[in-house]
RONU-567507 format. One record per atom (N, C-alpha, C): residue in three letters; x, y, z. Coordinates in pm, whole numbers, plus 50000, padded with zeros to 5 digits. Example, Ala and Ser with C-alpha at 12.3 -4.5 7.8 and 13.67 -1.06 7.14 Angstrom:
! RONU-567507
ALA513194943150780ALA512304955050780ALA513204967050780SER512854977550708SER513674989450714SER512905000350787
END
This chain:
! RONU-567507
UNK500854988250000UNK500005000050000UNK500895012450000UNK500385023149955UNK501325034149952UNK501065042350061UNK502155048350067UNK502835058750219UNK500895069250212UNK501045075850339UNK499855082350366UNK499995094450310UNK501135100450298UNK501165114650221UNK500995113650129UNK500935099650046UNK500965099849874UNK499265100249904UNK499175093949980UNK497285090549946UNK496725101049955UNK497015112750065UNK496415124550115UNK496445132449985UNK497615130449963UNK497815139749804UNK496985138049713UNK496945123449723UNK495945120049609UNK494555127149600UNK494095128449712UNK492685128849817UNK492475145249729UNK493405148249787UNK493385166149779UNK493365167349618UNK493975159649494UNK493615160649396UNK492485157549283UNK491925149649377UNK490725139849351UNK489575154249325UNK489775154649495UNK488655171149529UNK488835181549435UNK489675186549411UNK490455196449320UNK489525194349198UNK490295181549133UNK489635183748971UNK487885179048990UNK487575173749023UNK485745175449038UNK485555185849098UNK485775193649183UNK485215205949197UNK485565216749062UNK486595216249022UNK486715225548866UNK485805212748743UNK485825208048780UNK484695199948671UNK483355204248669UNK482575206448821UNK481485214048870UNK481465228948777UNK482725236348807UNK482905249148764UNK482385252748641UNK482875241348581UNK483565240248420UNK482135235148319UNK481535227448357UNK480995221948320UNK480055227848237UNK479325237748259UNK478355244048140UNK478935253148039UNK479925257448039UNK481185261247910UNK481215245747829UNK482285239147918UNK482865229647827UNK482715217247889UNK481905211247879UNK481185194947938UNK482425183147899UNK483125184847745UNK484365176847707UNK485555173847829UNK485915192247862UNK486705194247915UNK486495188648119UNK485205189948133UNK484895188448300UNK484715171748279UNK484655163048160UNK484455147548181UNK485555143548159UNK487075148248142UNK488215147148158UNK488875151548291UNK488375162748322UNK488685163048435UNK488345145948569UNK486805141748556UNK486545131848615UNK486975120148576UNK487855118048467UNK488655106248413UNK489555109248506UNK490035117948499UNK491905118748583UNK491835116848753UNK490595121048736UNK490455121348925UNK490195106848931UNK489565098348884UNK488815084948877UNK490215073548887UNK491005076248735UNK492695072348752UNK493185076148875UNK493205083848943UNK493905089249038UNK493735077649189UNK491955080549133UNK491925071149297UNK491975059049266UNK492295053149184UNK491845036249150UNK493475034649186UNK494815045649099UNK496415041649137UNK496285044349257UNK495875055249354UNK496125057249472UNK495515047649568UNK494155039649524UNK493525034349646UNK492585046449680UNK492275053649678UNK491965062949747UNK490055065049712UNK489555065949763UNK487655066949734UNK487535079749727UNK486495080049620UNK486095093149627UNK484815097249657UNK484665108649749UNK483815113949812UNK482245109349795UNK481775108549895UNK480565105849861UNK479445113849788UNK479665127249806UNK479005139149740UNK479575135949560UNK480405136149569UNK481035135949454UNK480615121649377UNK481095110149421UNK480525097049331UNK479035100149300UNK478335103149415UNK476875102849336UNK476535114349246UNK477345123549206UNK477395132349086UNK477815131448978UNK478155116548971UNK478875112448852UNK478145099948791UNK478095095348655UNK477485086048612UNK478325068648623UNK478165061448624UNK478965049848611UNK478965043348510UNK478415050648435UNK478435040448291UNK479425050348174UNK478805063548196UNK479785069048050UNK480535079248161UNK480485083248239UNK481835088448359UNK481365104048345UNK479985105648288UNK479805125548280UNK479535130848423UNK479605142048444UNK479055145248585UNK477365146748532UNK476555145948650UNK475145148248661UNK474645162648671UNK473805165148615UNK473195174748660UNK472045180448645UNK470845177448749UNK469795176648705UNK468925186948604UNK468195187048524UNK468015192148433UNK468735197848312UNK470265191248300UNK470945199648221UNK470905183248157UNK471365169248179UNK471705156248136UNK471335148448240UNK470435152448285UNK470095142848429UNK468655137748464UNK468335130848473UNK466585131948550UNK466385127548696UNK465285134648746UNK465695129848880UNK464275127148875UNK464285115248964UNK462975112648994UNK462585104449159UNK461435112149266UNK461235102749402UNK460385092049371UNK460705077849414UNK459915069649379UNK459575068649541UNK458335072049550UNK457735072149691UNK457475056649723UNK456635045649677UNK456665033449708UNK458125023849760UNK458725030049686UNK460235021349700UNK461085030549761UNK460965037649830UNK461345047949910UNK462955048049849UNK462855056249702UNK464335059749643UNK464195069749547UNK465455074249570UNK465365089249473UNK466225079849335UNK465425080249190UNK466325078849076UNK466665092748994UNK468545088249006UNK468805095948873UNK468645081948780UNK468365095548630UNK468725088448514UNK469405095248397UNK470845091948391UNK471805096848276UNK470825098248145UNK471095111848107UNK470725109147984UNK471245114947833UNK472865108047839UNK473565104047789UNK473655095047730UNK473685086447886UNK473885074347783UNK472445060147854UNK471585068047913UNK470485060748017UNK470565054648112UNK471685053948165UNK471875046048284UNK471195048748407UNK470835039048513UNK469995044048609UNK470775043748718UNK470475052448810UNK471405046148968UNK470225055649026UNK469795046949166UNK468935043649310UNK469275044749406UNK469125053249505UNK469835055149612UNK468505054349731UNK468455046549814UNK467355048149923UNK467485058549972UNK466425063150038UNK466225077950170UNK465335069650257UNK465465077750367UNK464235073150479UNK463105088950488UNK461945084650466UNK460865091050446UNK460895100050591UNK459625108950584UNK459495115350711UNK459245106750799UNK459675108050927UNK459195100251068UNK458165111651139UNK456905106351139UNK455665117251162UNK455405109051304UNK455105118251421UNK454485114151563UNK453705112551506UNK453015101551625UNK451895100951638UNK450735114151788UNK449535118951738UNK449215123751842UNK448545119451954UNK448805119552048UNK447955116552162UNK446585115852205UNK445945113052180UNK444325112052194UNK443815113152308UNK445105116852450UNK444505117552594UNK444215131352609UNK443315130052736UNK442835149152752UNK442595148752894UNK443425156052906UNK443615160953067UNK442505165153159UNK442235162653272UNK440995167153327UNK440385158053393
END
């Protein structure tokens, strides 16, 4: 495994180019899905994961970033308690569960 400063480094470059990919992205979409190639290389040589904010902004099938209404669809599937994106690039789907509201219940006693 590699030394911890290489990984940290890595970490810090990972963040770097997806956040200028974010930036970048409604200019030049070519240029911000290269950016998420290099960060992607980066963590696979380093070992290193990338962020959780960040993976789910990205597609897994053609590697674009997401973004809803620009190449993205979002949709709540209330029965199956999951939010879908859907690439639409290249259609791929990814599902992520949520937990719904937790609503009290009210009390029906009355004082007196």
């Amino acid at each position: 495994m590699r030394p911890f400063w290489q990984r940290r480094i890595a970490k810090e470059r990972i963040i770097l180019l997806l956040r200028e990919a974010e930036k970048i992205f409604s200019r030049n979409r070519k240029l911000a899905k290269r950016y998420i190639e290099l960060a992607r290389r980066i963590g696979m040589k380093y070992r290193v994961r990338m962020p959780r904010k960040y993976k789910r902004m990205i597609c897994r099938n053609c590697h674009t970033l997401l973004r809803p209404g620009a190449n993205c669809k979002v949709e709540i599937d209330s029965k199956l308690k999951v939010v879908v994106y859907t690439c639409q690039e290249c259609g791929h789907v990814k599902r992520y569960p949520y937990k719904g509201k937790i609503r009290k219940k009210k009390s029906k006693r009355r004082s007196g």
